[in-house]
N, C-alpha and C positions, 0 to 999 in steps of 0.2 A: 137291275141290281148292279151290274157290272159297270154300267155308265154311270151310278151313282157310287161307287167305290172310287173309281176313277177321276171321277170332278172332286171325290174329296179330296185322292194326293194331291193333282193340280192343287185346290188353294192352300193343300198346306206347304206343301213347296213353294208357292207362293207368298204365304203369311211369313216365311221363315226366309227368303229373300230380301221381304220388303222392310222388317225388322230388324237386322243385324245388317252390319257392315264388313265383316267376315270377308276375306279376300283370299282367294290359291297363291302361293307362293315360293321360291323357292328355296330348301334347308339343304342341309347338310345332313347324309345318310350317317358317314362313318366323316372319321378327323381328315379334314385335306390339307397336307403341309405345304407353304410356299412353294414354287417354284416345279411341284408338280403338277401332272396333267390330268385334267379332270375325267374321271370314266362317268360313265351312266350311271353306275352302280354308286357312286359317290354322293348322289344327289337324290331328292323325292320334295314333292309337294307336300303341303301341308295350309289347313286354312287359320287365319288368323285375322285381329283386329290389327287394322294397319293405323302408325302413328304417320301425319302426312313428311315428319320430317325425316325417314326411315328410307333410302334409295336399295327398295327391295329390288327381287326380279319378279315378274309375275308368273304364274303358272308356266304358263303356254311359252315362256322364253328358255325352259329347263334343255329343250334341247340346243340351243344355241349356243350355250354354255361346255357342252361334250367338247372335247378337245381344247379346250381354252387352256391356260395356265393361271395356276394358285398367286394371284397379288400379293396375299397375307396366309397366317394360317387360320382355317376354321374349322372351330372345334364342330364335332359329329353335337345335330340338334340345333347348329347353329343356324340364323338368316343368311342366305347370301348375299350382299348386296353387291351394285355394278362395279362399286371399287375393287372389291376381293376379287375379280380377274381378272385376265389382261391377255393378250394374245399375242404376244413378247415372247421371242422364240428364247431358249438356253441352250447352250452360250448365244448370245449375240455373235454378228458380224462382226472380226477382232478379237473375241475371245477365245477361249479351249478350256476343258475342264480335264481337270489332272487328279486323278483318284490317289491317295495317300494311305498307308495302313499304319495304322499309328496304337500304342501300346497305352494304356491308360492310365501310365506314370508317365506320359510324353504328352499328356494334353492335359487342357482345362480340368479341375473338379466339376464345371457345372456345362448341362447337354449345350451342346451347340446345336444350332439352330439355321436353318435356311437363311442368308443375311446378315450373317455376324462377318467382321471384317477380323481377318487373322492374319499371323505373319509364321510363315514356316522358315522355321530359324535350324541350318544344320549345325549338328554339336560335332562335336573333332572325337576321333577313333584315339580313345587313349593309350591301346593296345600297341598302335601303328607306328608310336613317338612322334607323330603332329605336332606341328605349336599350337599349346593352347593359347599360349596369350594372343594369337589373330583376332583380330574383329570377325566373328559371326557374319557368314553370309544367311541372310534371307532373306523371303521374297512376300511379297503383300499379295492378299489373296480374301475372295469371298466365298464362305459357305453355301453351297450349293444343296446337301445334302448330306445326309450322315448314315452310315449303315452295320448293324453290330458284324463282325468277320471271325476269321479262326485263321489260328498261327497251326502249318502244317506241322509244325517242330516239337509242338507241345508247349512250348515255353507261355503259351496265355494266349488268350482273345486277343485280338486289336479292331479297332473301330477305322471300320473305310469312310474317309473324310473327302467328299467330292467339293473341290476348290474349282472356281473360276478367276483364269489371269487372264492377261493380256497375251497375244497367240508368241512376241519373244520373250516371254518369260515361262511359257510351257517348257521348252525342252529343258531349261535350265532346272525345273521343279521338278522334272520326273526323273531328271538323275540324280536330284540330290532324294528325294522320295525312294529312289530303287534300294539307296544305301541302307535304306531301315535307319538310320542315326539323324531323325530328323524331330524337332517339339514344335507343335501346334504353341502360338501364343495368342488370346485371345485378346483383341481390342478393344477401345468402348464399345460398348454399344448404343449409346447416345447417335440419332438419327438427326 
């Protein structure tokens, strides 16, 4: 009885291999945003019908993928495929990443995003009697990452804005950053 239960999983396991074209692959747990690092927990299998024009990962490459970094962002549910990562260190050699706290009547209305090209432009201390009429110093920069903050002062939130420059234009960004008297401007983002 037991080898006659048995031979029947076998061929249904079998009928249900030989019929479908169902493949393991690899999705998206929760959202991975650009430019960060992939954990375990961020990723699972899942079986589906593959389209051949689709550069999935297959099952079995899930772990390969751990420590990699985010190409693109992808949404939680989403296919991974080879493009969405890269194993491209942040910053690159040559660069620095310069963290900004920035007020949210000093930046864009709409979220910034991993990729977006911005320009931290300092505004003059009207307090201090500065010339306003100076040309604006500022410095070009890419979003790196962005993260909600808190002002110890009470005066309001500010949003931590992790920018990557070029490594001479770091020191120049985190003192004008230290000021607090600094606006995110945001550029195309046509790629």
């Amino acid at each position: 009885m037991v080898l006659v239960v048995a031979l029947g999983v076998l061929g249904n396991v079998w009928l249900l291999a030989s019929t479908t074209s169902a493949q393991e692959v690899v999705a998206a747990r929760s959202t991975i945003e650009r430019g960060s690092v992939i954990a375990r927990e961020d990723l699972m299998t899942v079986r589906i019908e593959l389209d051949p024009s689709l550069h999935t990962v297959p099952g079995g490459g899930l772990v390969d993928l751990v420590g990699q970094r985010a190409a693109l962002d992808v949404a939680a549910g989403s296919l991974v495929t080879t493009e969405a990562v890269t194993e491209t260190t942040v910053p690159p050699d040559g660069y620095s990443l310069v963290g900004i706290g920035v007020a949210p009547a000093r930046m864009p209305g709409v979220t910034l995003a991993a990729g977006d090209e911005v320009r931290v432009v300092a505004t003059p201390q009207l307090a201090t009697g500065n010339d306003t009429d100076a040309t604006p110093v500022s410095v070009s920069a890419v979003v790196v990452g962005t993260q909600a903050g808190t002002d110890a002062t009470g005066a309001g939130a500010q949003t931590i804005v992790t920018v990557q420059v070029p490594n001479a234009d770091a020191a120049a960004l985190a003192a004008m950053a230290a000021t607090g008297n600094v606006v995110l401007v945001l550029d195309s983002r046509e790629r």
